[in-house]
C-alpha positions as CSV (number, residue, x, y, z in Angstrom):
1,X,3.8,-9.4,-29.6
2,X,6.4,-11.8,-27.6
3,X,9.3,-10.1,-29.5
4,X,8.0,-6.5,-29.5
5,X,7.7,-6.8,-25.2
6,X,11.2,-8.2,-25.4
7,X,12.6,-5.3,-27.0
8,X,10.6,-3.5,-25.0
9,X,12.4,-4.9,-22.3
10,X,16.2,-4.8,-23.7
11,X,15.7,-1.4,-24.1
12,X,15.0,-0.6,-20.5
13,X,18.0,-2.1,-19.5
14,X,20.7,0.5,-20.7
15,X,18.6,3.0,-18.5
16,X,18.1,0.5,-15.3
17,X,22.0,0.4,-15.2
18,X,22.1,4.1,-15.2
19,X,19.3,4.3,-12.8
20,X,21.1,1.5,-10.2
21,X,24.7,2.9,-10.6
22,X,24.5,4.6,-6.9
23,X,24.4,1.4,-5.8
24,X,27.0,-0.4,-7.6
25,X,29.4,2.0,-6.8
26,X,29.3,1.1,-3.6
27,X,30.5,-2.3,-4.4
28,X,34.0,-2.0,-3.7
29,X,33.0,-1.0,-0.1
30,X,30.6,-3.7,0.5
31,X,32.6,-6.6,-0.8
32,X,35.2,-5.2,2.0
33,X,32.8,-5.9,4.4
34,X,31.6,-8.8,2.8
35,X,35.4,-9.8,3.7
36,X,35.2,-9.8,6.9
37,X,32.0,-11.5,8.0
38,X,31.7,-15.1,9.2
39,X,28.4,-17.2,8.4
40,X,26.4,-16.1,11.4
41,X,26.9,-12.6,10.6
42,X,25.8,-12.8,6.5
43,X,22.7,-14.6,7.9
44,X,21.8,-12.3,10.4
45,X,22.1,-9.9,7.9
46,X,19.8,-12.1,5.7
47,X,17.4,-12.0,8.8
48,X,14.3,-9.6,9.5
49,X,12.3,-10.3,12.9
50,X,9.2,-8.6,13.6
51,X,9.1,-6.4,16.8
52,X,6.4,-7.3,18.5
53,X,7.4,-11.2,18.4
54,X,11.1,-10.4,19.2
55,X,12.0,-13.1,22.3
56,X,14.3,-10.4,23.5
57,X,16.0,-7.2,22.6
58,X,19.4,-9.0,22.9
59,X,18.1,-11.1,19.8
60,X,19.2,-8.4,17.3
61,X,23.1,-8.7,18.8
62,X,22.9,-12.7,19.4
63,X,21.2,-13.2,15.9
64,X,23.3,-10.4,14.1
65,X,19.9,-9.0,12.8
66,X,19.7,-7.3,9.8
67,X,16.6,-5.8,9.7
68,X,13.5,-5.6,11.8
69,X,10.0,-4.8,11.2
70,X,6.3,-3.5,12.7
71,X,3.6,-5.5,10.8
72,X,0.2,-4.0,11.2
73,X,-0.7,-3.5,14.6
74,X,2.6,-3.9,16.0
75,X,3.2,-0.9,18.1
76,X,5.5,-0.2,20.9
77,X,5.2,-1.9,24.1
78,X,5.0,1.9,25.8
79,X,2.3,3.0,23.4
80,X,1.3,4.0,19.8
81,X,2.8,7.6,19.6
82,X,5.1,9.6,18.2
83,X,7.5,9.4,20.7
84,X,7.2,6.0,21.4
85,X,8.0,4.7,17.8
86,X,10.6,7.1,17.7
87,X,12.3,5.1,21.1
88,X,11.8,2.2,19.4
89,X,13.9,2.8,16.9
90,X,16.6,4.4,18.2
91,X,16.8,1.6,20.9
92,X,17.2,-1.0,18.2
93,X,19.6,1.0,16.4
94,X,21.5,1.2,19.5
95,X,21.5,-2.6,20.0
96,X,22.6,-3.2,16.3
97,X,25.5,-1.1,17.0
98,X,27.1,-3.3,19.7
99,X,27.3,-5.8,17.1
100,X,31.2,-6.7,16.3
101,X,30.6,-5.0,12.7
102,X,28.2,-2.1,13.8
103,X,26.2,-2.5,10.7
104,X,22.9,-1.1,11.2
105,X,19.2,-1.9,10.9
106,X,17.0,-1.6,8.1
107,X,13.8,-1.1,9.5
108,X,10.5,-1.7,7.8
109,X,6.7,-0.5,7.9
110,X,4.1,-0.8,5.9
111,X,3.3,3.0,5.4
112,X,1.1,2.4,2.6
113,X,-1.1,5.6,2.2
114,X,0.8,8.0,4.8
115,X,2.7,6.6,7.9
116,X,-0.6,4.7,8.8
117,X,0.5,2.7,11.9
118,X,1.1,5.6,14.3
119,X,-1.3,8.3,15.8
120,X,-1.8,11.8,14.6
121,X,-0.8,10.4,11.4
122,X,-2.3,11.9,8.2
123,X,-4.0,9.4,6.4
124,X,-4.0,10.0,2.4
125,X,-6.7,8.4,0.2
126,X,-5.6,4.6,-0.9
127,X,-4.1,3.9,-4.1
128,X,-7.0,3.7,-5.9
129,X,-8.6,7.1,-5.3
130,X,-5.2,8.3,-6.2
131,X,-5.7,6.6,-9.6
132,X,-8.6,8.4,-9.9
133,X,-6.8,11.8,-10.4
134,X,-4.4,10.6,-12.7
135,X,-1.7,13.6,-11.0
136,X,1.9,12.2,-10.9
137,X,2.7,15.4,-8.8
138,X,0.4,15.1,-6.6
139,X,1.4,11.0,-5.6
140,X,4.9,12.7,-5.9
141,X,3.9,14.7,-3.4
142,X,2.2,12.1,-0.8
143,X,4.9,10.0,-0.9
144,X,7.3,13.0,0.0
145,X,4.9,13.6,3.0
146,X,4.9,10.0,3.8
147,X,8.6,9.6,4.2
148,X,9.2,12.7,5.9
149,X,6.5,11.3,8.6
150,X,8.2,8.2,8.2
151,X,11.5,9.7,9.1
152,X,10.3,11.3,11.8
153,X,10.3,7.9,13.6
154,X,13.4,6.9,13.0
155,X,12.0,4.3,10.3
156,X,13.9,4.1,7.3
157,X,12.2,1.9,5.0
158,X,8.6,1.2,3.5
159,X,6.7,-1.2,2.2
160,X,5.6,0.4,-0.4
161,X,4.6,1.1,-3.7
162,X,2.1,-1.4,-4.2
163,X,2.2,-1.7,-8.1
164,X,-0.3,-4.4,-8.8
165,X,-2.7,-4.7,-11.4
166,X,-6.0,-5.8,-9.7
167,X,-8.3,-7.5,-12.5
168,X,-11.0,-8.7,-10.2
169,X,-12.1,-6.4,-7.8
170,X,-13.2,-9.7,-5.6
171,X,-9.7,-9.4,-4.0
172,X,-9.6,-8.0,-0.5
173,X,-6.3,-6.0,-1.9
174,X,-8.0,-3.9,-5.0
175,X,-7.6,-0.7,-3.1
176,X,-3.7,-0.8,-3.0
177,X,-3.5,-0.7,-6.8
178,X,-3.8,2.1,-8.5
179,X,-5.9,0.8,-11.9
180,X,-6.5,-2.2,-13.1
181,X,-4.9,-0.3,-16.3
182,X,-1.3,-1.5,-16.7
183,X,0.5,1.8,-18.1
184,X,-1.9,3.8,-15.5
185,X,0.3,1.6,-12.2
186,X,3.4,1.9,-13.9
187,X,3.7,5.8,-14.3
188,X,2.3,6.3,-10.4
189,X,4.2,3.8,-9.3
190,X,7.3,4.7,-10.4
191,X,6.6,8.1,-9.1
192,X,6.0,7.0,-5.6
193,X,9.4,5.3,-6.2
194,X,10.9,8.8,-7.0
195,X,9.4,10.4,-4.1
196,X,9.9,7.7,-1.8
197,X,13.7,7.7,-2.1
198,X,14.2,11.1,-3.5
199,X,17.3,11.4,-5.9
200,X,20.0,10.6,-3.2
201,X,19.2,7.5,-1.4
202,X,21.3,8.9,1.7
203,X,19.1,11.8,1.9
204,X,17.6,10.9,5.6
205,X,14.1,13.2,4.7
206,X,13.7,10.0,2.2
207,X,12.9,6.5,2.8
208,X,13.8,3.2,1.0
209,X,11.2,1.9,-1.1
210,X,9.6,-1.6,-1.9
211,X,7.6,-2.6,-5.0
212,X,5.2,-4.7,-4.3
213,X,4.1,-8.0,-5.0
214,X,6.4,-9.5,-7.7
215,X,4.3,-10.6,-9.6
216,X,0.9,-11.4,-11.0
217,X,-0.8,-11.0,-7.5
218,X,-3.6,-8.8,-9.5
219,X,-4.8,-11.9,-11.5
220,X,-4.9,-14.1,-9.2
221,X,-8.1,-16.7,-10.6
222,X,-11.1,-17.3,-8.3
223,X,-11.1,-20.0,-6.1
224,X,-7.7,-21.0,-6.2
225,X,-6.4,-19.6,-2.8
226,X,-5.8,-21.9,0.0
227,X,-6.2,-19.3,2.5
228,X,-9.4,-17.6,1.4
229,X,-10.8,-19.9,-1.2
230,X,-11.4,-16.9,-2.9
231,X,-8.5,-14.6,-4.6
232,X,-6.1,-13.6,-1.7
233,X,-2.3,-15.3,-2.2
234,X,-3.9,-17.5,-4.8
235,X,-2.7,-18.8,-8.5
236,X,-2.5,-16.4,-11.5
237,X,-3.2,-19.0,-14.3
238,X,-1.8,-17.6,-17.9
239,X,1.1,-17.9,-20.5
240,X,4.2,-15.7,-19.2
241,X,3.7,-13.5,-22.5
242,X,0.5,-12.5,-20.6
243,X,1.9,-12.0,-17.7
244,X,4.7,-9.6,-18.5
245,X,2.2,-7.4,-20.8
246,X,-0.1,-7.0,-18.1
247,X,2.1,-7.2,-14.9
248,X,6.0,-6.4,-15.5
249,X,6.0,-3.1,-17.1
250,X,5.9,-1.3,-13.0
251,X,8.2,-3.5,-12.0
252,X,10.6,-2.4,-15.1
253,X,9.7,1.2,-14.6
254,X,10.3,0.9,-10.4
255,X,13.5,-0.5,-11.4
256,X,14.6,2.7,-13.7
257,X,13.2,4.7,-10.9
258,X,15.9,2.8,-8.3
259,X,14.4,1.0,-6.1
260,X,16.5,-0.4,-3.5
261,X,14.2,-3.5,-2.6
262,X,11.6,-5.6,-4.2
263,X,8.9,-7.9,-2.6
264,X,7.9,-11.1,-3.9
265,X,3.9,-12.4,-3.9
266,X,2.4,-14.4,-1.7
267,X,0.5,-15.6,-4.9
268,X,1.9,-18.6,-7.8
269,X,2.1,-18.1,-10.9
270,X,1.0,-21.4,-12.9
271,X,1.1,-23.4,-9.4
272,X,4.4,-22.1,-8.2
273,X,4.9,-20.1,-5.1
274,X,6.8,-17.0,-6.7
275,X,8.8,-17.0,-3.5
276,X,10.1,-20.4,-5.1
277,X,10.4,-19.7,-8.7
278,X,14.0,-18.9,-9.9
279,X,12.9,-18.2,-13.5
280,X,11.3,-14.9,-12.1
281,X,13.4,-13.7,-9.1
282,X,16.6,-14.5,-10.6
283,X,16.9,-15.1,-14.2
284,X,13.7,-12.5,-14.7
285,X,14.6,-9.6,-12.0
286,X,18.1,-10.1,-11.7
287,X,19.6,-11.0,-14.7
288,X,17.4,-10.2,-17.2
289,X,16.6,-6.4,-15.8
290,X,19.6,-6.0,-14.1
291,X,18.1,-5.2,-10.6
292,X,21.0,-4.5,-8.3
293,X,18.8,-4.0,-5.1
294,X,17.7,-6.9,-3.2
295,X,14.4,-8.9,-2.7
296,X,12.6,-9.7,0.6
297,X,10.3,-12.1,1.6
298,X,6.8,-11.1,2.4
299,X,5.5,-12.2,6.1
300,X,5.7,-15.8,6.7
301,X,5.7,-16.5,3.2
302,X,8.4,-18.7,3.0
303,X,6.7,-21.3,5.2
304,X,4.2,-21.8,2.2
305,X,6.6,-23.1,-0.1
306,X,7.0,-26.2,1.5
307,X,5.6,-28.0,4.6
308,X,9.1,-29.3,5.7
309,X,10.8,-25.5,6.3
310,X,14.3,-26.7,5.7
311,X,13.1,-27.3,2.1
312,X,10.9,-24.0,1.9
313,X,14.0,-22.1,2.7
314,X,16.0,-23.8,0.9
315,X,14.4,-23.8,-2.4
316,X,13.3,-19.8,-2.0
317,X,17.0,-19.5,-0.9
318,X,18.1,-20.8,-3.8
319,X,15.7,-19.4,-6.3
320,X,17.0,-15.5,-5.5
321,X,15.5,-14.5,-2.2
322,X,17.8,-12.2,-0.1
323,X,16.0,-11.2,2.8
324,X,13.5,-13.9,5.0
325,X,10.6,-11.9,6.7
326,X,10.3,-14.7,9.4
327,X,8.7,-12.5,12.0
328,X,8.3,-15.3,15.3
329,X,10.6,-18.0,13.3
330,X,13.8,-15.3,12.8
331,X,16.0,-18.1,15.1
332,X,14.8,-20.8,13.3
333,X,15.1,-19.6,9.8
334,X,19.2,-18.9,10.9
335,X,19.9,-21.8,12.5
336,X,17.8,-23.6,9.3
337,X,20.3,-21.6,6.6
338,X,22.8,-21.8,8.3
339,X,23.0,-25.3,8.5
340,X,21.8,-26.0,4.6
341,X,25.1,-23.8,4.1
342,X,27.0,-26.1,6.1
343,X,25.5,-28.7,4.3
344,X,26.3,-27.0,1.0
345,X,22.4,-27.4,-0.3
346,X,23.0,-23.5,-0.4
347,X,25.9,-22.0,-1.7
348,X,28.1,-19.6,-0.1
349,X,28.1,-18.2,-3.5
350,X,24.5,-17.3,-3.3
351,X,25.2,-16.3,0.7
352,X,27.7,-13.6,-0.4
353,X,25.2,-12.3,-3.3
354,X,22.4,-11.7,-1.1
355,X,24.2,-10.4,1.5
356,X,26.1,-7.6,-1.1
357,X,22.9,-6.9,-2.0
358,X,21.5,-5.9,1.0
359,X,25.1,-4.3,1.9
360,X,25.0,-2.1,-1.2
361,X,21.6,-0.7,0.1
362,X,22.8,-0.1,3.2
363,X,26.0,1.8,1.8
364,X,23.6,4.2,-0.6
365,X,21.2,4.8,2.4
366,X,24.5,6.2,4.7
367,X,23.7,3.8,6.9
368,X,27.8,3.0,7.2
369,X,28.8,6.4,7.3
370,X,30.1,6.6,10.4
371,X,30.0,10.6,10.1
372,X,26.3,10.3,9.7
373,X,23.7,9.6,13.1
374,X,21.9,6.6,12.4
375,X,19.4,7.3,14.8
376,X,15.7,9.6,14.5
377,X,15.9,13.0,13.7
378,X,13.2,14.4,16.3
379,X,13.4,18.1,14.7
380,X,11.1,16.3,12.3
381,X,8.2,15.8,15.1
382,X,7.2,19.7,14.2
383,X,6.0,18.9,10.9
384,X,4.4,15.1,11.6
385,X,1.0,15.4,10.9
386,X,1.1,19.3,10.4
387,X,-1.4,20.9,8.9
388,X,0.3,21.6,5.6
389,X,0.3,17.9,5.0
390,X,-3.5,17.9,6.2
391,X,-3.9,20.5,3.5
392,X,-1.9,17.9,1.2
393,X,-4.2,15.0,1.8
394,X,-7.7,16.8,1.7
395,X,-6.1,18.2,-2.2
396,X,-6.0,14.3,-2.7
397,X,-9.7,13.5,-1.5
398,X,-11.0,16.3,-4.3
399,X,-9.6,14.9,-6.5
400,X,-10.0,11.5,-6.2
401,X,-13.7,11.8,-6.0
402,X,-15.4,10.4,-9.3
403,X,-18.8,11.9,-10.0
404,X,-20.7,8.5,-11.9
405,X,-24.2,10.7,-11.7
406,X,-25.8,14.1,-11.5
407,X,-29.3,14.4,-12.5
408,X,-31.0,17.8,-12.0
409,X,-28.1,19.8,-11.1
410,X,-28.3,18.4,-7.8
411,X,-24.7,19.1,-7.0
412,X,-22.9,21.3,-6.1
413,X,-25.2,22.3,-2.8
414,X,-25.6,25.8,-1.8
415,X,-24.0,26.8,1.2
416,X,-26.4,28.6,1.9
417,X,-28.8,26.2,1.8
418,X,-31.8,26.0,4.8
419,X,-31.3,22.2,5.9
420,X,-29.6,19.4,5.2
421,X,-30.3,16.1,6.5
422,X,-26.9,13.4,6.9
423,X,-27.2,9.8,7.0
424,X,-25.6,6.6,6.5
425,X,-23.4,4.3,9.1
426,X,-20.1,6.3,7.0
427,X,-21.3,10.0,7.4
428,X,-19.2,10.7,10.9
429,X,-16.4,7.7,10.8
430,X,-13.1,8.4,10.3
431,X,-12.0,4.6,10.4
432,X,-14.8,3.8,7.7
433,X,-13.3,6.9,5.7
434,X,-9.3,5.1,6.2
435,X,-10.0,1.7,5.5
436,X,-7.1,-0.8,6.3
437,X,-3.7,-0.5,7.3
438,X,-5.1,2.2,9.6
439,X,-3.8,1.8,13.2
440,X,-4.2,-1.2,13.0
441,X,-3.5,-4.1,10.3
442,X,-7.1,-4.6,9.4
443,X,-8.3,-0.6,10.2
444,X,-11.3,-0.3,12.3
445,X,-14.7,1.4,12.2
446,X,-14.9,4.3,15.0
447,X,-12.6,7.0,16.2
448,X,-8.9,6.0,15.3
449,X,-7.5,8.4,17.0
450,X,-5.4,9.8,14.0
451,X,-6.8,13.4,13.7
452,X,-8.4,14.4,10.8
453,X,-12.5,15.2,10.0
454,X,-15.5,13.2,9.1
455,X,-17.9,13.8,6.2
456,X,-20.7,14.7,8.5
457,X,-18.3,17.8,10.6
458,X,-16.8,18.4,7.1
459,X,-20.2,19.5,6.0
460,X,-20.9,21.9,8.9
461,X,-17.4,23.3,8.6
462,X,-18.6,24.5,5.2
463,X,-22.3,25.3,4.8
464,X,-23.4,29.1,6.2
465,X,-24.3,29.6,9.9
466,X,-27.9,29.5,9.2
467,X,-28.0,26.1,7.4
468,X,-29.4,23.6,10.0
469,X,-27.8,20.3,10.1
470,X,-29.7,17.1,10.8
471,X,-28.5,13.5,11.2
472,X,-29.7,9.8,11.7
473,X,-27.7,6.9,10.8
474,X,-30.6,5.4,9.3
475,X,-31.9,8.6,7.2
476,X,-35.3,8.6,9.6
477,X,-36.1,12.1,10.1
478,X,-35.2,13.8,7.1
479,X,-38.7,15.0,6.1
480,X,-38.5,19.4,5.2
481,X,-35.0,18.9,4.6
482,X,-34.0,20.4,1.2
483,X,-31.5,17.9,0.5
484,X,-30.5,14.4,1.8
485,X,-26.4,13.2,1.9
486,X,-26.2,9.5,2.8
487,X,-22.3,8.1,3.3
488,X,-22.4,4.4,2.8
489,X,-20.1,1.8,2.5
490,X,-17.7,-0.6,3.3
491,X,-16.1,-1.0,6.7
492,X,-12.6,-1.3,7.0
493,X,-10.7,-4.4,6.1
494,X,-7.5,-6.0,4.5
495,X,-5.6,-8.6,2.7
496,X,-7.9,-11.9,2.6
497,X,-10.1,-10.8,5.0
498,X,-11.3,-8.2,2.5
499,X,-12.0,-11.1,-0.5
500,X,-15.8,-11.0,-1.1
501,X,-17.5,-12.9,-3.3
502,X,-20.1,-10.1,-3.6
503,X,-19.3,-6.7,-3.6
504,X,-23.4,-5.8,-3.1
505,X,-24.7,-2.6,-0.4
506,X,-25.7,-4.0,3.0
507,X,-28.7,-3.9,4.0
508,X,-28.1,-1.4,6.8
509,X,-27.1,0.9,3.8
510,X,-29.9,0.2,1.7
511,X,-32.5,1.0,3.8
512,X,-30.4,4.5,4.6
513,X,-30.9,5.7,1.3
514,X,-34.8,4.3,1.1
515,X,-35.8,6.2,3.9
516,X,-34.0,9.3,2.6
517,X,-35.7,9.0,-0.7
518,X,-39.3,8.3,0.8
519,X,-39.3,11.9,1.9
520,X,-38.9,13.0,-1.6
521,X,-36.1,15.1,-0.9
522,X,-33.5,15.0,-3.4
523,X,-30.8,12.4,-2.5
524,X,-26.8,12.4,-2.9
525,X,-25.1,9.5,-1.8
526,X,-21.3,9.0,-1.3
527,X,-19.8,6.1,-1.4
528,X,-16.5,4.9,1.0
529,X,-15.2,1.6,-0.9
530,X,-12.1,-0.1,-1.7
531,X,-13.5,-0.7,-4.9
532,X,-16.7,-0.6,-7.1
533,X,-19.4,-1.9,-5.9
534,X,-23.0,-3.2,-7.4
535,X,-25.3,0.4,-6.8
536,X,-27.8,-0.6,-9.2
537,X,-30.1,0.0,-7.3
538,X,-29.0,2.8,-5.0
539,X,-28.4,4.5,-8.2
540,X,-32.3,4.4,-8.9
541,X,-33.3,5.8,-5.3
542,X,-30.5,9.3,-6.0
543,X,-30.4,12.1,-8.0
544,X,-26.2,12.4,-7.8
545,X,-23.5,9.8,-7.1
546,X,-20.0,10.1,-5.6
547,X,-17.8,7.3,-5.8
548,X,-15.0,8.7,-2.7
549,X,-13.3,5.6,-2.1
550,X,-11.2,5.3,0.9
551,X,-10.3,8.9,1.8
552,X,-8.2,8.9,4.9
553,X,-9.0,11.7,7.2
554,X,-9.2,15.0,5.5
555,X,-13.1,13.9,4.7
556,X,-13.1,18.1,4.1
557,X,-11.8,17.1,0.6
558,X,-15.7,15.6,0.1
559,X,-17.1,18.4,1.3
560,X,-15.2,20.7,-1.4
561,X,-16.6,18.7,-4.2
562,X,-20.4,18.7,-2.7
563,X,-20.3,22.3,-2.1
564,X,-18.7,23.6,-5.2
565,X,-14.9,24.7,-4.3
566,X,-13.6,21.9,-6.1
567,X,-15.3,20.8,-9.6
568,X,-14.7,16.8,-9.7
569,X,-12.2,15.9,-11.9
570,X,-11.6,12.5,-10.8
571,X,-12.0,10.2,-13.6
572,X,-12.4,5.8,-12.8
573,X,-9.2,3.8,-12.7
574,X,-11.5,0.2,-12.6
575,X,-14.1,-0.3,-15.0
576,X,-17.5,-0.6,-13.1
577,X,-19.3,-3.7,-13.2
578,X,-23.4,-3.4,-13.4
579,X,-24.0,-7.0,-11.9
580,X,-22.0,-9.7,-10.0
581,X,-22.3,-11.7,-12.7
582,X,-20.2,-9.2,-14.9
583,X,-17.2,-10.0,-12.3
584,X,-13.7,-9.9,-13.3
585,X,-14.8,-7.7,-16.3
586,X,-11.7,-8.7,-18.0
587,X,-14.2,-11.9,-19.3
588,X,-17.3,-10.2,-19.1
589,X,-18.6,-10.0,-22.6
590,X,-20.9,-6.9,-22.2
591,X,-20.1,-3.2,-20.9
592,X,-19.6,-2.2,-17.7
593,X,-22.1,0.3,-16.0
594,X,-19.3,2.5,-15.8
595,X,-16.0,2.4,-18.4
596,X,-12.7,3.1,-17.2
597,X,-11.7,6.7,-17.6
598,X,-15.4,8.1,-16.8
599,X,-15.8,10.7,-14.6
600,X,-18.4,13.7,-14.6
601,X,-18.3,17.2,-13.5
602,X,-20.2,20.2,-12.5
């Protein structure tokens, strides 16, 4: 098996050096850059501060900044619009350019299922609805949308694709992977790649992409996480044979796509922070699959290495990072370098190569074209958060949805139907529908401002004129209706804060669907998760069962599916488990309740 992945492996890399060759030719130009720099300027380059933590705008000319980013829920001081982020940018740009070298800013977001920090927005369905329809042109296609509403801010780089491989759906971050199916991640992942930075990295409708987190932060083992005690930034425990089957294979396949920038995990692998570990950012990513592009930091993650930060940087330094995302700590991270440099506990030689690196990218973006405007395109505002990308997004919700049961013929629902009666705390929420990374880092339940439609007005949008619509949050009321649709689920969260040790219904959702089904109506209940849940028993109180994950906010993608325009085709990228117990199902012994792949239809 060990041999057969490292041919595997060798013979990816004749088409990785094809793949990377726009940015080596750029070489020439960046190591005559490279030439002319002095210590504070390769560090600055080396440097990403986070806006919203910035002491000062005159920071990015003092500090020689080379990058700058918006973490979730960093907005504009002036406000979260359109126009506002679109200032933003240009005024940092601006400030870049009085630097003695004029190299500009790479600036990064974490855009992660449309441009999700800014309002008006569209919002796509997570990564793991869009597992669900297995479409690489339709990802293709979201991604486009994404950048282009990227671009319209001025912002010229994502964080994104995130091409884990959950394997235990306890982890707060299950919903940014696709599958928990390696070859399933690799072939959408590589496609958001494609779309992200289109086939000319200079292309300004495109963005820069980031794969995301290298590597094993999927398997992550239970209990093992300082900062959760759960899953989140833990320690993924195996032999490295078992980690590159189940987790390189994206990473090679992002690399033959060309990505420009790679972002190590939080996580360990076998007790070593990968943000530390050489073997795997250098002698792995580097050398052994020739990736030319550079590698970033993720937020504050440096600081974990070690308690004494001269060390931390020091050893993640010297183990292949390029780029420090050291959002508040930017000055002391360069002053920190730049005196381990002095103190040659970091070699120049490893200075120059990350700073190349991060040169080249900038050369293949047209960032140092001096013929080329650096700053936002505003023509673009037109199309940001049109309704042709609406139309995009609620394609994606349809076919995303996974239909696990359908007794009776219960679905689709006439139109023409006389009542129906809505329920559940999720039937008119388009922050429940988003999930996190909407607005704000974590989302939020409510009105996030972002456009779009709930379940609930979907529903009257669709059914005839003379259909009466009823609705309680707690499904009271529903008696002589002639069909029930509860929308239950989780509320918005992210990273850690989403870990769980028991992915159960609440009670509040419980009782919604027992009221409903007292009335011996019949019963459809649609579920808004960032992954499966235990529905045991919901499944026993309703005749049909939608599993619509976390939608975004074309929720009139659901109502195709309940109504009949769509037939579901959506078919599960995570196994379902049937008990807690059965959690990760990578051990479990027994089926699932649900296999991978399943997904009924009308």
């Amino acid at each position: 098996m060990k041999k057969n992945i490292r041919i595997l492996i060798l013979l990816s890399i004749v088409s990785v050096q094809a793949r990377c060759g726009s940015l080596s030719s750029y070489d020439k130009q960046a190591k005559e850059l490279l030439s002319k720099m002095t210590l504070e300027e390769k560090i600055g380059q080396m440097t990403q501060a986070e806006h919203g933590m910035l002491k000062g705008i005159n920071d990015v000319e003092k500090y020689f900044l080379g990058s700058i980013l918006s973490g979730g829920s960093s907005d504009p001081y002036n406000g979260n619009s359109l126009a506002a982020w679109t200032d933003m940018y240009d005024n940092y740009q601006k400030q870049a350019l009085k630097t003695r070298l004029a190299i500009p800013l790479l600036y990064g977001v974490d855009a992660l299922h449309g441009h999700n920090n800014v309002l008006g927005a569209v919002i796509f369905p997570h990564n793991i609805g869009l597992g669900c329809t297995r479409d690489v042109n339709l990802v293709e296609e979201i991604a486009r949308i994404t950048a282009l509403e990227v671009r319209a801010t001025g912002i010229n780089w994502t964080f994104a694709p995130c091409v884990t491989v959950p394997q235990d759906i306890r982890w707060g971050r299950t919903y940014e992977g696709f599958s928990e199916n390696t070859e399933l991640v690799k072939i959408l992942g590589e496609a958001q790649v494609r779309a992200y930075q289109g086939n000319d990295l200079s292309n300004p409708l495109f963005v820069l992409a980031c794969a995301k987190h290298f590597i094993g932060d999927g398997g992550t083992v239970f209990g093992t996480s300082k900062m959760t005690s759960m899953l989140d930034q833990g320690n993924t425990q195996m032999n490295e044979e078992t980690l590159r089957k189940l987790f390189l294979s994206p990473y090679i396949a992002a690399i033959e796509a060309g990505v420009g920038s790679i972002m190590p995990s939080y996580s360990s692998f076998n007790g070593t922070k990968c943000s530390a570990d050489k073997h795997l950012l250098t002698e792995i990513l580097k050398e052994e699959l020739g990736f030319e592009g550079f590698l970033i930091s993720d937020y504050k993650a440096i600081k974990q290495i070690s308690p004494d930060f001269n060390t931390a940087v020091e050893i993640s330094i010297n183990a292949g990072m390029d780029m420090a995302m050291e959002p508040n700590s930017y000055d002391v991270y360069f002053t920190t370098l730049k005196n381990l440099v002095e103190q040659r506990k970091v070699p120049m030689s490893r200075i120059d190569d990350a700073v190349i690196r991060i040169l080249l990218v900038k050369f293949a973006m047209g960032l140092m074209d001096k013929n080329k405007s650096v700053f936002a395109d505003r023509s673009l505002h037109k199309q940001f958060g049109s309704a042709e990308h609406r139309e995009a997004a609620r394609k994606a919700v349809r076919q995303s949805i996974v239909l696990l049961k359908n007794e009776k013929q219960t679905l689709p629902i006439s139109k023409k139907i006389v009542r129906i009666h809505i329920a559940g705390k999720s039937a008119d929420d388009i922050g429940n529908q988003c999930g996190g990374w909407t607005i704000e880092w974590l989302g939020k339940s409510g009105d996030v401002t972002t456009g779009g439609t709930t379940i609930l007005q979907a529903v009257k949008n669709t059914v005839s004129a003379d259909t009466k619509i009823t609705f309680s949050k707690d499904g009271s009321g529903a008696e002589d209706a002639n069909i029930g649709i509860v929308v239950i689920g989780e509320t918005p969260y992210a990273e850690g804060r989403g870990d769980v040790g028991q992915p159960v219904i609440d009670k509040e959702d419980m009782e919604a669907v027992s009221n409903m089904k007292k009335t011996g109506i019949p019963v459809v209940v649609v579920l808004i998760s960032g992954r499966p849940m235990i529905i045991n028993e919901v499944l026993e109180q309703c005749d049909a069962f939608i599993a619509a994950w976390l939608p975004g906010t074309e929720g009139q993608g659901a109502a195709d599916v309940l109504f009949g325009d769509y037939k579901p085709t959506g078919k599960l990228s995570f196994s379902w488990p049937k008990s807690v117990s059965q959690i990760p199902l990578s051990q479990a012994k027994d089926k699932p309740l649900f296999e991978y792949g399943f997904g009924l239809s009308y």
